[in-house]
N, CA, C and O of each residue as an XYZ file, in Angstrom:
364
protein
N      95.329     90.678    110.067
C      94.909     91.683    109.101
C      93.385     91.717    108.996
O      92.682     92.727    108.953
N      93.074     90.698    108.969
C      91.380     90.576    109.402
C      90.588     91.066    109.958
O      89.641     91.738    109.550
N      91.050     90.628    111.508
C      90.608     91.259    112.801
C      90.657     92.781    112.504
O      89.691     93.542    112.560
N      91.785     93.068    112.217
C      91.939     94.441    112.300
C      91.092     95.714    111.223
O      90.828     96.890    111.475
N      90.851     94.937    110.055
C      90.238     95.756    109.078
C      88.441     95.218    109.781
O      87.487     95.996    109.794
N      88.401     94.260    110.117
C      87.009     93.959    110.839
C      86.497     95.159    112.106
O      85.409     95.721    112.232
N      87.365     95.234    112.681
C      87.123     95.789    113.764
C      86.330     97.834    113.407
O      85.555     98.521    114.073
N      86.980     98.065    112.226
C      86.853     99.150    111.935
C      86.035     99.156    110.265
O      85.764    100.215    109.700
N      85.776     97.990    109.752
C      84.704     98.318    108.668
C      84.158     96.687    109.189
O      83.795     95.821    108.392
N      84.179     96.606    109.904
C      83.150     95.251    109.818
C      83.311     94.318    109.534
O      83.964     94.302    108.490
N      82.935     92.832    110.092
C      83.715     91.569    109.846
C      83.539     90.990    108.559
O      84.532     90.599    107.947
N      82.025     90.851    107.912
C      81.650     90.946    106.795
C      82.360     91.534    105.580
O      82.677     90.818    104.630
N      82.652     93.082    105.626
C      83.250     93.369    104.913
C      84.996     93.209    104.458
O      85.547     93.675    103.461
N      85.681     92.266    105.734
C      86.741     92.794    105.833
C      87.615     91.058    105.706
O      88.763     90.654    105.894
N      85.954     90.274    105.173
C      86.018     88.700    104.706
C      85.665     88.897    103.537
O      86.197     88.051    102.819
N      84.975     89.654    102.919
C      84.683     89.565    101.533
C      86.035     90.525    100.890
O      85.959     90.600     99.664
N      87.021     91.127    101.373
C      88.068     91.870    100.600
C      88.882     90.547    100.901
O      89.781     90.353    100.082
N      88.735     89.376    102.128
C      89.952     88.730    101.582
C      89.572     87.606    100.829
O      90.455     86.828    100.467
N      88.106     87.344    100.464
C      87.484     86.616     99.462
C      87.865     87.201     98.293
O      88.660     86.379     97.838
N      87.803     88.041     97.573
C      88.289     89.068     97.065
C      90.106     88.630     96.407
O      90.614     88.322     95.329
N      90.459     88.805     97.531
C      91.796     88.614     97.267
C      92.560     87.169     97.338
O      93.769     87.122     97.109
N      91.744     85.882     97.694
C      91.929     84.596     97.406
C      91.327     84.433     95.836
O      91.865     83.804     94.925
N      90.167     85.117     95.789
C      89.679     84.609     94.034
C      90.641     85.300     93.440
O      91.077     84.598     92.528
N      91.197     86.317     93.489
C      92.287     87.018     92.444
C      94.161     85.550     92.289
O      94.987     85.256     91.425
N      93.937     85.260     93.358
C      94.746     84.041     93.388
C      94.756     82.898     92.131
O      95.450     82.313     91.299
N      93.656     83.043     92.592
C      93.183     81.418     91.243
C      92.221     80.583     92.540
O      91.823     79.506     92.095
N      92.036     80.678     93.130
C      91.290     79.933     94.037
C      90.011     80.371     93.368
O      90.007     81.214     92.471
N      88.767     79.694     93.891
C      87.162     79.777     93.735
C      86.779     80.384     95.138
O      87.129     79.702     96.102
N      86.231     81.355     95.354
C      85.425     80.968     96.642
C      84.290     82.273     96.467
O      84.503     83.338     95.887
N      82.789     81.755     97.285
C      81.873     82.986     97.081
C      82.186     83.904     97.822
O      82.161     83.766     99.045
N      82.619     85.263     97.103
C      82.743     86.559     98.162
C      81.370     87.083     98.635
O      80.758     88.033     98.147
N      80.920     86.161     99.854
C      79.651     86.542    100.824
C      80.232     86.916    102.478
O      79.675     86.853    103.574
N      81.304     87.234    102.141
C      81.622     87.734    103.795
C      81.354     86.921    104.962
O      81.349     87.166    106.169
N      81.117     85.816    104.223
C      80.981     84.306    105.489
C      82.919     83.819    105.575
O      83.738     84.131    104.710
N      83.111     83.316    106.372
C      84.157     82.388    106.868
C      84.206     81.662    106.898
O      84.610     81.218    107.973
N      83.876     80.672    105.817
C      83.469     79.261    105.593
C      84.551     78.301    105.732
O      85.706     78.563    106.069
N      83.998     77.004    105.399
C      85.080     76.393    105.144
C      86.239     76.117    104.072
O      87.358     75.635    104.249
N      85.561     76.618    102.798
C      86.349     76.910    101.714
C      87.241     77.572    101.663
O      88.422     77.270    101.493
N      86.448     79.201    101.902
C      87.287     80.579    102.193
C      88.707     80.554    103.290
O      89.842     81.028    103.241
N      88.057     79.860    104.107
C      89.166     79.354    105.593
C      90.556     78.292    104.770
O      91.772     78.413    104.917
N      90.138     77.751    104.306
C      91.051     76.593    103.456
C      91.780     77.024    102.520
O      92.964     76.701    102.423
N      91.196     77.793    101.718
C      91.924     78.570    100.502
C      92.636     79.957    101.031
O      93.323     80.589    100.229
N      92.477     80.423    102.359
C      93.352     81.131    103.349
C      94.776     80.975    103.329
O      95.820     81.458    102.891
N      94.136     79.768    104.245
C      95.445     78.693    104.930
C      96.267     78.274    103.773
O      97.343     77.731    104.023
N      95.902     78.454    102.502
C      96.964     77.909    101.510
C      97.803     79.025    100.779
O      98.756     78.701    100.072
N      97.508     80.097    100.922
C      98.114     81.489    100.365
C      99.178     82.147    101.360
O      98.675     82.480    102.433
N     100.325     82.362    101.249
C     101.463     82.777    101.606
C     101.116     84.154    102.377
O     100.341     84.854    101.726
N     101.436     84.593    103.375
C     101.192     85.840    103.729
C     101.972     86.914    103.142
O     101.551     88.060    103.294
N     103.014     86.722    102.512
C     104.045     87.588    101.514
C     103.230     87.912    100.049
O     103.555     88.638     99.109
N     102.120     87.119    100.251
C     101.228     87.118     98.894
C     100.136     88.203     99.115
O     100.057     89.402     98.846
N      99.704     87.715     99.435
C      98.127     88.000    100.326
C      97.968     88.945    101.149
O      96.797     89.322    101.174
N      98.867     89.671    102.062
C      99.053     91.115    103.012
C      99.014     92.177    101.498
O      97.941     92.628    101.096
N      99.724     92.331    101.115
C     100.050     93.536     99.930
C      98.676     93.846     99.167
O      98.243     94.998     99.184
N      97.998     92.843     98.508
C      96.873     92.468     98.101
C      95.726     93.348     98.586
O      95.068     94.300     98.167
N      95.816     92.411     99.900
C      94.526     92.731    100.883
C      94.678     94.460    101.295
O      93.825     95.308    101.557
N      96.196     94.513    101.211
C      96.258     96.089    101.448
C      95.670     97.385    100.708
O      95.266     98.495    101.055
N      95.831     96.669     99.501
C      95.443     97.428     98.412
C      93.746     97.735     98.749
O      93.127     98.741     99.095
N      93.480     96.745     98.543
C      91.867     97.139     98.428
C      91.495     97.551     99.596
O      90.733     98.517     99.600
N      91.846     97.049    100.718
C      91.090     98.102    102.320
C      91.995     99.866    101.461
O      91.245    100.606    100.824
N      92.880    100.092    101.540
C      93.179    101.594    100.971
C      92.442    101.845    100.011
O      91.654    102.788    100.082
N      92.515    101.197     99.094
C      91.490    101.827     97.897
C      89.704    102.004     98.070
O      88.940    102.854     97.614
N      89.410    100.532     99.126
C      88.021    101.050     99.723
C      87.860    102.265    100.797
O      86.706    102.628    101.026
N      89.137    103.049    101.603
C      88.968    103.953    102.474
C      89.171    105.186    101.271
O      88.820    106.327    101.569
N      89.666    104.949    100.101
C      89.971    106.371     99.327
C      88.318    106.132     98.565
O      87.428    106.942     98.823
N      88.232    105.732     98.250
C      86.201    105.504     97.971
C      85.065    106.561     98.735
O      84.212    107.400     98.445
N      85.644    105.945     99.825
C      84.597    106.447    100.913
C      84.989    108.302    101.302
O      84.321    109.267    101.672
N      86.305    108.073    100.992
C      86.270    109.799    101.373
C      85.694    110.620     99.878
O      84.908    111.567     99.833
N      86.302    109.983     98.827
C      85.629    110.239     97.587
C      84.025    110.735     97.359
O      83.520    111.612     96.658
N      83.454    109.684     98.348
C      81.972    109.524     98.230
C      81.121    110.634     99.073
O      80.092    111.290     98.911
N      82.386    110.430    100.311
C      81.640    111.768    101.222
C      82.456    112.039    101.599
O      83.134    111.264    102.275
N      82.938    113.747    101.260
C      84.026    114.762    101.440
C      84.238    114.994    103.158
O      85.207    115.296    103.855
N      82.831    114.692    103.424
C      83.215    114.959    105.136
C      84.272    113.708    105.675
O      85.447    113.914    105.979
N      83.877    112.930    105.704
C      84.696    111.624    106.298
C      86.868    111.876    105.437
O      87.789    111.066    105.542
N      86.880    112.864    104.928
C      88.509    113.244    104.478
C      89.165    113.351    106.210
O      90.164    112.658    106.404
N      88.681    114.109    107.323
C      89.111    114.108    108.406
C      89.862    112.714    109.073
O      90.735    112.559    109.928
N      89.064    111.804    108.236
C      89.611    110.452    108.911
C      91.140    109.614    108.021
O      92.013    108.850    108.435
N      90.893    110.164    106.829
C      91.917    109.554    105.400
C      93.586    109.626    106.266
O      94.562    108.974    105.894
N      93.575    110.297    107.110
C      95.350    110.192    107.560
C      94.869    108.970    108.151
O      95.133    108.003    107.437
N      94.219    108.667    109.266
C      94.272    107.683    110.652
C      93.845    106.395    109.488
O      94.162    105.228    109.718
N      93.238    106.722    108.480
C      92.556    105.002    107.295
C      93.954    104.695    107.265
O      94.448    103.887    108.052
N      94.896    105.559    106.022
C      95.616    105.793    105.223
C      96.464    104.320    106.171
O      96.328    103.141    105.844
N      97.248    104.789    107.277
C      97.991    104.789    108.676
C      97.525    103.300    109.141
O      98.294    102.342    109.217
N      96.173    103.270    109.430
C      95.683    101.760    109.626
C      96.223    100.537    108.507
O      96.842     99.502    108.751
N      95.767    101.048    107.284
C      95.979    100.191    105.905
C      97.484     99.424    106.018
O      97.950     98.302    106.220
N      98.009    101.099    105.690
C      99.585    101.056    105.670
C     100.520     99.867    106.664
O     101.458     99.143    106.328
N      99.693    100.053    108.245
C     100.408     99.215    109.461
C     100.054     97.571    108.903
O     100.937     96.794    109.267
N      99.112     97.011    108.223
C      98.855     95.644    107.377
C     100.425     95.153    107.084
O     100.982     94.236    107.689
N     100.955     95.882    106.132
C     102.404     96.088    105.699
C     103.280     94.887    106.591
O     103.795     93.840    106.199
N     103.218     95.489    107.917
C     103.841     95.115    108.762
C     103.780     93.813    109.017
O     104.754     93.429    109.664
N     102.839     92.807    108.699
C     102.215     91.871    108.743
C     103.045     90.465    107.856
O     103.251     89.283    108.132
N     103.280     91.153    106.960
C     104.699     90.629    106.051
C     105.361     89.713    106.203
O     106.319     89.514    105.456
């Protein structure tokens, strides 16, 4: 799910949504889009039945942002929407 939201918003960004979504856990960790050793650890301890749905949310809600922000980039909201959604699968 990583790789994949990395590949298309960036690795940075696509470590700080699952920083993001380990601190919503109860875990601690700084959401700086590093891959640390904390962030990596407090990963490895979260269920993927947990943590996919989560992480889903916010990559969709950050691609409905961006079309929000700039009406041109709506051309892309099916193929985001579609990317997000395939996370799911991950389950």
């Amino acid at each position: 799910a990583l790789f994949d939201i990395g590949v298309n918003r960036g690795p940075k960004t696509s470590v700080k949504y699952a920083q993001r979504v380990i601190n919503m856990l109860g875990y601690t960790v700084v959401e700086d889009g590093v891959m640390g050793k904390k962030t990596l650890t407090a990963l490895n301890c979260v269920y993927r039945a947990v943590f996919i749905p989560r992480f889903e949310i916010l990559v969709s809600t950050a691609y409905e942002a961006i079309v929000n922000n700039h009406p041109a980039f709506e051309k892309f909201s099916n193929g985001w929407e579609a990317r997000s959604k395939r996370l799911l699968l991950l389950v």
